[in-house]
C-alpha positions as CSV (number, residue, x, y, z in Angstrom):
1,X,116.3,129.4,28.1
2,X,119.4,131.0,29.4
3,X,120.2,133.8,26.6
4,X,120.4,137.5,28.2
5,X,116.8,137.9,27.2
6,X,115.8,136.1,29.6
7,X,117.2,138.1,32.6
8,X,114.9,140.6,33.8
9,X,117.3,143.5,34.8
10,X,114.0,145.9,35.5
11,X,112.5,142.6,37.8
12,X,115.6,141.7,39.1
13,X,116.0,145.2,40.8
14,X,113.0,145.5,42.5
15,X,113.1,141.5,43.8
16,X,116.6,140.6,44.5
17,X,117.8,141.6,47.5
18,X,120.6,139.8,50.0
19,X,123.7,142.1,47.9
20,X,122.0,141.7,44.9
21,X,120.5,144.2,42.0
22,X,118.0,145.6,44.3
23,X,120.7,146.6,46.5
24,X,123.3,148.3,44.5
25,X,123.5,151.1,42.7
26,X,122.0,150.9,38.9
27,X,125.5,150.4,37.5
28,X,127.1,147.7,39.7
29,X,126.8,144.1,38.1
30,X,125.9,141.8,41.4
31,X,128.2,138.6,41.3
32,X,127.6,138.2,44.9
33,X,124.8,136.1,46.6
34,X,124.5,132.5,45.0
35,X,121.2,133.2,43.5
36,X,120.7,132.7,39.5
37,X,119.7,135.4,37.8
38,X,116.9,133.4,35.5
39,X,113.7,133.0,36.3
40,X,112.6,129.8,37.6
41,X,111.1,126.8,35.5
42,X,107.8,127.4,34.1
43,X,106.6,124.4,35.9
44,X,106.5,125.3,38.9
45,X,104.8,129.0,38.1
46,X,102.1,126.8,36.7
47,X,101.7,124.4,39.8
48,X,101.4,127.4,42.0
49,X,98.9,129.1,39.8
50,X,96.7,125.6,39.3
51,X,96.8,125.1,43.4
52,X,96.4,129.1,44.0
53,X,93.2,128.4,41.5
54,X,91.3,126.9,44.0
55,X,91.5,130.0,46.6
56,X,91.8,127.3,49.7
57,X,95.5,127.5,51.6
58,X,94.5,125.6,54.8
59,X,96.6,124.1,57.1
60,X,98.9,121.5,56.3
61,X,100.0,118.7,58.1
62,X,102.7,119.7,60.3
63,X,104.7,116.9,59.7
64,X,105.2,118.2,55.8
65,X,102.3,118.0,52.5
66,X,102.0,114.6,51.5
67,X,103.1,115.2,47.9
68,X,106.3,116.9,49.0
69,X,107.1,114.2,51.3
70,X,106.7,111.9,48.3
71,X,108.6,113.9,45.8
72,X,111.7,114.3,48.3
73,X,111.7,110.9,49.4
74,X,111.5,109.7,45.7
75,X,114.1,112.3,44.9
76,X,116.2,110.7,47.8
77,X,116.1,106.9,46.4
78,X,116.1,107.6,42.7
79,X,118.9,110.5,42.4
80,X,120.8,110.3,45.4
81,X,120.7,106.4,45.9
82,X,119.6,106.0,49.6
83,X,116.6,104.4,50.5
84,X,114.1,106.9,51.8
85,X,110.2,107.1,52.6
86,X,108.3,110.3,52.8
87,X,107.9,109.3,56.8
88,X,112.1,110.0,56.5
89,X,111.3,113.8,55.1
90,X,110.9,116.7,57.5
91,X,109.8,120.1,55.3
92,X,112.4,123.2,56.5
93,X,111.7,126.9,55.3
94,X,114.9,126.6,53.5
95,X,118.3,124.9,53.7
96,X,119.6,127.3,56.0
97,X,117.0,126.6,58.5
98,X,117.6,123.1,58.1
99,X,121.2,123.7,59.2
100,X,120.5,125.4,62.6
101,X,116.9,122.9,63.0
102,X,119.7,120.2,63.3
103,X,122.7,122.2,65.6
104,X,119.2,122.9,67.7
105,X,118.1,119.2,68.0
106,X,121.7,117.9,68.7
107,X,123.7,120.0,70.5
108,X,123.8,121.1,73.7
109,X,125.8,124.5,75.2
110,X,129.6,123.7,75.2
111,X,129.1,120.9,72.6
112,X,131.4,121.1,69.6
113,X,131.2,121.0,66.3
114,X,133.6,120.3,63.3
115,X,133.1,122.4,60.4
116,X,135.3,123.1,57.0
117,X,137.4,126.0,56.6
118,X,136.4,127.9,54.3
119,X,132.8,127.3,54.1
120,X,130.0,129.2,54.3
121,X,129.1,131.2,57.5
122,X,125.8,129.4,58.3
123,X,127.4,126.9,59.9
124,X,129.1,128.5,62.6
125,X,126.4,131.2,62.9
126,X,124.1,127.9,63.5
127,X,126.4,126.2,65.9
128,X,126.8,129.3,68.2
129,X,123.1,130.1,68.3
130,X,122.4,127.5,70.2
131,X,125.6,127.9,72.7
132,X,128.1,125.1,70.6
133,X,131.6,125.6,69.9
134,X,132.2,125.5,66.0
135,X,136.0,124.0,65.6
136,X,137.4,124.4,62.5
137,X,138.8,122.1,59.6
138,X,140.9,123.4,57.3
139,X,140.6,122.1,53.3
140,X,142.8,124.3,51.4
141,X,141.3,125.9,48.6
142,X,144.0,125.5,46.0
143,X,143.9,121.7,46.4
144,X,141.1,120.5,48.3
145,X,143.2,117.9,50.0
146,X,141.5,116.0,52.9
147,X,143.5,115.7,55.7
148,X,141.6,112.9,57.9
149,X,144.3,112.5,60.2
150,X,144.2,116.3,61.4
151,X,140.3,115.7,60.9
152,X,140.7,113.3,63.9
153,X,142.9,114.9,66.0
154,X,140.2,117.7,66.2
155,X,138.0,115.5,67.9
156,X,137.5,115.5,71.9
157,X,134.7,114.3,74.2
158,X,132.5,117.3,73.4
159,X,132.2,116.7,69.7
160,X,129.3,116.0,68.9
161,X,128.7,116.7,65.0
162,X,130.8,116.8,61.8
163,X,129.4,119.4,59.3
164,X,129.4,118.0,55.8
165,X,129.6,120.7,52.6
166,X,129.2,118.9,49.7
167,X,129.6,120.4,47.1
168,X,131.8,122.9,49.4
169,X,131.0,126.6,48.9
170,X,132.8,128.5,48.3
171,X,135.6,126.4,46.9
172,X,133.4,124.0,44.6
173,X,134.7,120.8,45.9
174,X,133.3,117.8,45.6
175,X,134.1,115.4,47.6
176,X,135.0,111.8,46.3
177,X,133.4,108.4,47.5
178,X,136.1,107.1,49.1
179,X,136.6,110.6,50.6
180,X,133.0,110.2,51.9
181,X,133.5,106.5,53.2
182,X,136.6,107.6,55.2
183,X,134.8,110.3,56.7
184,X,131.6,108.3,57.2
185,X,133.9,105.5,59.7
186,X,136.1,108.4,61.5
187,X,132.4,109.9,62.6
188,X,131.0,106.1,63.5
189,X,134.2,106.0,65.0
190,X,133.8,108.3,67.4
191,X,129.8,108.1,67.7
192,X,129.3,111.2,65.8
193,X,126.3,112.8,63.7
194,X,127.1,114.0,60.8
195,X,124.9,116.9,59.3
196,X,125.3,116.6,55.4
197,X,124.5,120.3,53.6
198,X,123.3,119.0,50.2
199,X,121.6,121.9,49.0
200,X,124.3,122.0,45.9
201,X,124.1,118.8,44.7
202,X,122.8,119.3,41.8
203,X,125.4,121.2,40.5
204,X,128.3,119.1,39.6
205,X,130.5,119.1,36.3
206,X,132.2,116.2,34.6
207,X,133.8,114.3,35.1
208,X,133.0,114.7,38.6
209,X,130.0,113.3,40.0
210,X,128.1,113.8,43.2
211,X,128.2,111.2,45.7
212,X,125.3,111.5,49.1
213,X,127.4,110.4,51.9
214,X,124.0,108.4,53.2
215,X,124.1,106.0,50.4
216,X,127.4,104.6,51.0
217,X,126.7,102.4,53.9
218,X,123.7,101.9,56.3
219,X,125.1,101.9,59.3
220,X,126.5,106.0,58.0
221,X,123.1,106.5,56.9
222,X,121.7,106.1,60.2
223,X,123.8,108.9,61.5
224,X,123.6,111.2,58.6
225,X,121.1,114.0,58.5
226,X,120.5,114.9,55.1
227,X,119.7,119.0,54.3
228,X,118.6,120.2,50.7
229,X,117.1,122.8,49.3
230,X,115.7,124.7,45.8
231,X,117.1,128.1,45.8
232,X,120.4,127.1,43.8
233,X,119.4,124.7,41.4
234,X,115.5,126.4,41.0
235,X,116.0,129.8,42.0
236,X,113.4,129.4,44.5
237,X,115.4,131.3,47.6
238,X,112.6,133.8,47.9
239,X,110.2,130.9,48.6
240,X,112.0,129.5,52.1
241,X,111.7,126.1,51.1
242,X,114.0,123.3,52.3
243,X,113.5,119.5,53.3
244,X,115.5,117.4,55.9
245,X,116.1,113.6,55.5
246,X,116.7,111.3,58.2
247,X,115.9,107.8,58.2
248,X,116.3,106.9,61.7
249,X,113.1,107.6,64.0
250,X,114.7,109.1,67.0
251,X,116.9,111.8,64.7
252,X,113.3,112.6,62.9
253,X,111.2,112.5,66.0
254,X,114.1,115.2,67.6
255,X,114.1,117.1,64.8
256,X,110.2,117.3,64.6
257,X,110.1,118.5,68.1
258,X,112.6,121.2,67.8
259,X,111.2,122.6,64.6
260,X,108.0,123.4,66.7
261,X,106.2,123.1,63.7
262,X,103.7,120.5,65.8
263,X,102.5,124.1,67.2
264,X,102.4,126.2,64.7
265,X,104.4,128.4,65.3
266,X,107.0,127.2,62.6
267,X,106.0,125.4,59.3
268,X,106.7,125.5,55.7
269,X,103.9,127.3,53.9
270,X,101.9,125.1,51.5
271,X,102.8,127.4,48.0
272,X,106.6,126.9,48.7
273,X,105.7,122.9,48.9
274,X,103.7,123.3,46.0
275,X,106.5,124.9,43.6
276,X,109.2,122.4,45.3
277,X,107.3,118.9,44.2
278,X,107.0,120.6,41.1
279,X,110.8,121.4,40.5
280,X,111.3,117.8,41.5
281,X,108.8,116.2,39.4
282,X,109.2,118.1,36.1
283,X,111.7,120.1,35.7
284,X,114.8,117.8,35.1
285,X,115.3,119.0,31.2
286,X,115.4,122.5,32.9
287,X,117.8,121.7,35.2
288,X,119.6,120.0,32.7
289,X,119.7,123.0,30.3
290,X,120.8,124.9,33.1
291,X,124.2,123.1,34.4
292,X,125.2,123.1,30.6
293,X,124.9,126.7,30.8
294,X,126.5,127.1,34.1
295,X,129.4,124.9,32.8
296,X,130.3,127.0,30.3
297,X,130.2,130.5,32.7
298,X,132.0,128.8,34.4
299,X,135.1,128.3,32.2
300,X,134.7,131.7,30.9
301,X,134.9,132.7,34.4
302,X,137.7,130.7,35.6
303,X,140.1,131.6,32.2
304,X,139.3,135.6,32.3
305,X,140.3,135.3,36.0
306,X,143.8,133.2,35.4
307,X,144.4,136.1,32.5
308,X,144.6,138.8,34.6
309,X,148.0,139.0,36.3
310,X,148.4,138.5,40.4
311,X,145.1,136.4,40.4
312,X,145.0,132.4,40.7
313,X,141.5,130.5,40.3
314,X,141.0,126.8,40.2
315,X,138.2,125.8,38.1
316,X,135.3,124.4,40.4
317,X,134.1,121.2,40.3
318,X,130.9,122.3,41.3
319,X,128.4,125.0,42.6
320,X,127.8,128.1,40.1
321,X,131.2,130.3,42.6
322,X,134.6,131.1,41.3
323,X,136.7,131.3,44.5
324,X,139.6,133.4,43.2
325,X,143.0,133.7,45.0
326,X,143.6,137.9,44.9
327,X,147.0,137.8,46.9
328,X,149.4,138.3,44.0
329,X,147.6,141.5,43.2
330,X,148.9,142.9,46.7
331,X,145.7,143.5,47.9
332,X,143.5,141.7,50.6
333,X,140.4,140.6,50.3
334,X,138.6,143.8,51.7
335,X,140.7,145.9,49.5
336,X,140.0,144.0,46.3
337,X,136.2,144.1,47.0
338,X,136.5,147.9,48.2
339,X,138.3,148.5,44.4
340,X,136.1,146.6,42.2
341,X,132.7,147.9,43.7
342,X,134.2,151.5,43.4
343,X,135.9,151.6,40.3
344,X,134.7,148.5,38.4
345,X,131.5,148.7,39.6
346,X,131.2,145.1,39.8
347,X,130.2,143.7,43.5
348,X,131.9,140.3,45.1
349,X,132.1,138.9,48.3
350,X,135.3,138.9,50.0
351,X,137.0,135.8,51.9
352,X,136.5,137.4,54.7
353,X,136.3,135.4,58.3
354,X,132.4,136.7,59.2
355,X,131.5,135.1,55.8
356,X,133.7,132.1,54.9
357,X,136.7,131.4,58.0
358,X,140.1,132.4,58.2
359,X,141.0,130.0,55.3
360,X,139.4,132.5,53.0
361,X,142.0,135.0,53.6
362,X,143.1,136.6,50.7
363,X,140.4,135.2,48.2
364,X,137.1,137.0,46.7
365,X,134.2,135.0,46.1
366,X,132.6,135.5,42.0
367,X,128.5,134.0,41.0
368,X,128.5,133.3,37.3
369,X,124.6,132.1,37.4
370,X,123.7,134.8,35.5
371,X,124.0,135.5,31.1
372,X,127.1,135.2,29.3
373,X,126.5,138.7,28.7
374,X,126.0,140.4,31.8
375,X,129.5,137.9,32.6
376,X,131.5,138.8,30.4
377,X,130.9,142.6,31.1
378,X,131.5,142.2,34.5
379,X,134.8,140.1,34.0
380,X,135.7,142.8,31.0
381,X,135.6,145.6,33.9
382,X,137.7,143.4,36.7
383,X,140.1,143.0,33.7
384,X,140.4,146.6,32.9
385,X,139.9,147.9,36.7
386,X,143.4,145.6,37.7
387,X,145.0,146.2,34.9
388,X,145.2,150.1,36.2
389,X,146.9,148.8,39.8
């Protein structure tokens, strides 16, 4: 399923856009956007097609379709181990929407925010939308040590929400259990919400394993709002489809009345719903065959970077990202993009602050969800392009 014949250059560079094929030149190798480079399962094609069959796409409910409500909340109890009922599941048009739904619902202009450093630039973008102050935690790439103690210091009477990353992009951390319970208690601690960004939970390597911060304890689970979504694990990001857990009334009832979807104005469109509860319901061996596949890019990855001299990359322990540390090249992060799309022809995203936080200094961020073709080629060129500085 995941041999280079099954990446569609021709498709791929008329569909995928957000820096990828459709938006470089022919011969630049796109390891930018998180976005897989395989077609989605055949499942889900087939559910849309059987529901498309019909030729009726009325309304929905606007609380979410009853069937994707009972995938995710079956999903929720049977995967991720934390009681949920489809009355717990609130539909998103994607994870990222499902980030700022929940800075909307919860905070309030000169509220703050606590959010990881680096990590990924939805977060403050979504916190400052809505007039918030996003304050930030650093983790440090290289060792992913949690400091809970500065973690607590951060806190003042305006916080009002502790942004969870887990796994983290871009790092690839994933954080522990007891990591989890800690930060679970500092939040009930302080009376603190903690949005937990999920959406990369399926992608986890041994030995580490992937542990949803709202099934360690109830009284955490009460103030944990719970964000997933399809486009990493399904490669559905064109579809805008996300869901939001929360299983205490007065978070869902918020979070309902913010999304506006009671007006129609906002609302997840019934195809995207369709394809999800497939993915959930019947695509677990694709899944599967995928994160074997993405394992092994992801050593390659990780050992072609370590060979070429000035750059440092730990291996991730999960999402499909190589974070690599470009400072003993004598470059910055800029520069090192600048160079490689230039003369390697190969496009990354730089650690730099609009997309990652200042902890991403001096870092470029690699996707290997793509053939171990297409990979190595692009790694072959990096090689080749620094060897030349």
């Amino acid at each position: 399923m995941f041999d280079p014949n099954h990446v569609d250059l021709p498709v791929l560079r008329e569909r995928a856009y957000n820096l990828r094929w459709a938006t470089v030149p022919p011969e630049v190798i796109p390891l930018t956007a998180a976005d897989p480079d395989f077609p989605c399962p055949h499942p889900i094609t087939e559910a849309i097609r059987r529901f498309a069959s019909a030729r009726y796409f009325s309304y929905t409910p606007a609380e979410g379709w009853p069937e994707f409500r009972e995938s995710m909340a079956a999903f929720f109890t049977n995967k991720r181990h934390w009681p949920a009922s489809p009355g717990d599941i609130l539909p998103v048009d994607s994870a990222a929407f499902g980030i700022y739904l929940t800075c909307k619902a919860f905070l309030s202009p000169g509220d703050e925010a606590i959010i990881f450093d680096p990590v990924d630039f939805l977060f403050r973008y979504s916190i400052e939308s809505v007039g918030g102050r996003a304050v930030s935690f650093p983790i440090p790439a290289d060792t992913g040590i949690v400091d809970f103690q500065l973690l607590e210091t951060l806190i003042t009477d305006r916080t009002k929400l502790i942004c969870l990353c887990n796994p983290l992009n871009p790092t690839g951390k994933v954080f522990t259990a007891a990591e989890l319970i800690t930060l679970g208690e500092l939040a009930l601690k302080h009376n603190l919400l903690i949005l937990s960004d999920e959406i990369w939970s399926d992608i986890v390597y041994a030995p580490h394993s992937f542990t949803s911060i709202a099934s360690l304890d109830p009284a955490i689970r009460k103030s944990t709002i719970t964000i997933t979504g399809f486009s990493k694990s399904y490669g559905l990001a064109g579809l805008r489809i996300g869901a939001i857990g929360a299983t205490h009334p007065p978070h869902w009832q918020r979070l309902f009345e913010a999304s506006l979807h009671a007006s129609t104005v906002h609302g997840v469109n019934i195809l995207s719903q369709v394809a999800a509860s497939a993915a959930l319901r019947e695509c677990g061996e694709w899944l599967k065959g995928f994160l074997g596949h993405l394992d092994a890019m992801r050593r390659l990855c990780v050992d072609s970077l370590n060979a070429i001299p000035g750059i440092r990359c730990t291996l991730p322990q999960g999402c499909y990202v190589a974070f690599a540390d470009v400072r003993g090249t004598g470059l910055s992060s800029a520069e090192m993009r600048d160079m490689l799309f230039d003369r390697a022809k190969v496009a990354v995203v730089p650690g730099l602050p609009q997309w990652f936080g200042p902890g991403a200094d001096g870092y470029i961020r690699l996707s290997f969800a793509t053939s171990e073709k297409i990979l190595q080629d692009a790694l072959q060129r990096i090689q080749s392009t620094i060897h030349t500085l």
